[in-house]
C-alpha positions as CSV (number, residue, x, y, z in Angstrom):
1,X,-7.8,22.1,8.7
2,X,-7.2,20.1,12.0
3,X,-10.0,18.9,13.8
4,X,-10.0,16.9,17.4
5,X,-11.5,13.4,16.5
6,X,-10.8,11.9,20.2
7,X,-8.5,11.4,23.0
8,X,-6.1,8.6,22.3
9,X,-7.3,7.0,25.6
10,X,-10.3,6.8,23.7
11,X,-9.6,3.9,21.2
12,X,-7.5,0.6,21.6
13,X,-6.0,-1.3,18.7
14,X,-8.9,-3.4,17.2
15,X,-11.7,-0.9,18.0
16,X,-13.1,1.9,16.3
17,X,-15.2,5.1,16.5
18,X,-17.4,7.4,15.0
19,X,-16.2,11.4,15.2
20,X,-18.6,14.0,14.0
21,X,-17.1,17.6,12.5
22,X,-18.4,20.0,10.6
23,X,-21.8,18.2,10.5
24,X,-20.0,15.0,8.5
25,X,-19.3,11.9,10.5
26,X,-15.8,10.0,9.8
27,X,-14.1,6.6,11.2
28,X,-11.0,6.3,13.2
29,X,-10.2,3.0,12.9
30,X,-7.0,1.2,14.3
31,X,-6.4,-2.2,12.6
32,X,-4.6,-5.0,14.8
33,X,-1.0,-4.4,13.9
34,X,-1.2,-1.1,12.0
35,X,-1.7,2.5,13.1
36,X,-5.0,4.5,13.6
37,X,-6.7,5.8,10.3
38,X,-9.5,8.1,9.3
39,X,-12.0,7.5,6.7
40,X,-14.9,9.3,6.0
41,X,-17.9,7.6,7.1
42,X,-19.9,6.9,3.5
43,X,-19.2,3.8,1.7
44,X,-18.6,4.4,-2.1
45,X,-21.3,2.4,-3.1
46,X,-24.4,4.9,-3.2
47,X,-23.0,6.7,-0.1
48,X,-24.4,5.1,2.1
49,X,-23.7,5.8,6.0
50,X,-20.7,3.6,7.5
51,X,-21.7,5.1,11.1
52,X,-23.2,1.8,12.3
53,X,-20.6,-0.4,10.3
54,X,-19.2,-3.0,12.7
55,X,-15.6,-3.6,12.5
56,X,-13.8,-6.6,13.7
57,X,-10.2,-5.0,13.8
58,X,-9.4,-6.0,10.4
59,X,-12.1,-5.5,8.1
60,X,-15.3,-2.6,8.1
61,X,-18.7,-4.4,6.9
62,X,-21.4,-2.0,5.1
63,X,-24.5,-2.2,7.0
64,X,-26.6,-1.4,4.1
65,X,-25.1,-3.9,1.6
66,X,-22.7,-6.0,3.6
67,X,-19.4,-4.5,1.5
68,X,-16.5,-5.9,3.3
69,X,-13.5,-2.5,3.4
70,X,-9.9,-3.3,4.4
71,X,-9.0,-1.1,7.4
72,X,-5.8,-0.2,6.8
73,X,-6.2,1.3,2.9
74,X,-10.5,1.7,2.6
75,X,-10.0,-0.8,-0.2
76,X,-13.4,-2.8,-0.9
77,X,-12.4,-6.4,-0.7
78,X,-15.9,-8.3,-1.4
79,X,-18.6,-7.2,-2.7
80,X,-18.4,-5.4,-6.3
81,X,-15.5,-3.3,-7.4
82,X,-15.9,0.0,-6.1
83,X,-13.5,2.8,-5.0
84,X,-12.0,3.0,-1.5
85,X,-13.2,5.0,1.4
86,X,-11.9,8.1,1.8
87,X,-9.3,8.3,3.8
88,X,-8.2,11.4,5.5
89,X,-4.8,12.5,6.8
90,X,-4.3,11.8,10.8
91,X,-2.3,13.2,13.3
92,X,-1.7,12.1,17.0
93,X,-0.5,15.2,19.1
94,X,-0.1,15.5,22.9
95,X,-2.6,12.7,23.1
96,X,-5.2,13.8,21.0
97,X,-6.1,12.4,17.5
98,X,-6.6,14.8,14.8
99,X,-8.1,14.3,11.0
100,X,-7.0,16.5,8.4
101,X,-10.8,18.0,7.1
102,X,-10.4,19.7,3.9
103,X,-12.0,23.1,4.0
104,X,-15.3,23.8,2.8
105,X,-16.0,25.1,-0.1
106,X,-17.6,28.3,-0.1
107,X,-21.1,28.3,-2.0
108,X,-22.0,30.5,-4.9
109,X,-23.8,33.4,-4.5
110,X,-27.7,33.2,-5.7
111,X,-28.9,36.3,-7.8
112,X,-32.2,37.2,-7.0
């Protein structure tokens, strides 16, 4: 499902922000020379939250554990081997940036 992450007016090339949907946070990045991205905001190393992780328009730096992430794929590129950060499907339409958020999953009913 499509939900508004920002204006485009809202982010430059080099930057990045933090969007909150659906009570998860998630990163639109945009990497120097590259196109923005979405990612969702928990590093794959014990989830921790990448809401505070500075990024210098290249690379996204865990705050927790110093885990260096490539901004155009989510790879890690220091730190241990670990798996990318999610990264979500992005749209730009009429000005607006939308991420792709799969829907949630409906929980089981408990038996009393």
């Amino acid at each position: 499902m499509l939900y508004k992450a920002c204006d485009t007016a809202a982010l430059v090339e080099g930057a990045h922000l933090v969007a909150t949907i659906e009570r998860k946070r998630y990163l639109v990045l945009w990497p120097k020379g590259d196109r923005p991205r979405a990612f969702r905001a928990l590093c794959p190393h014990q989830e921790a939250s990448l809401a505070e992780a500075p990024f210098d328009g290249t690379l996204l730096t865990c705050p927790h554990h110093g885990w260096k992430f490539d901004g155009t794929t989510g790879a890690c590129v220091s730190g241990q081997t670990c798996a990318p950060i999610k990264e979500l499907p992005l749209t730009i339409v009429d000005e607006v940036m939308l991420i792709d958020v799969p829907a949630k999953k409906p929980r089981p009913a408990v038996e009393a």
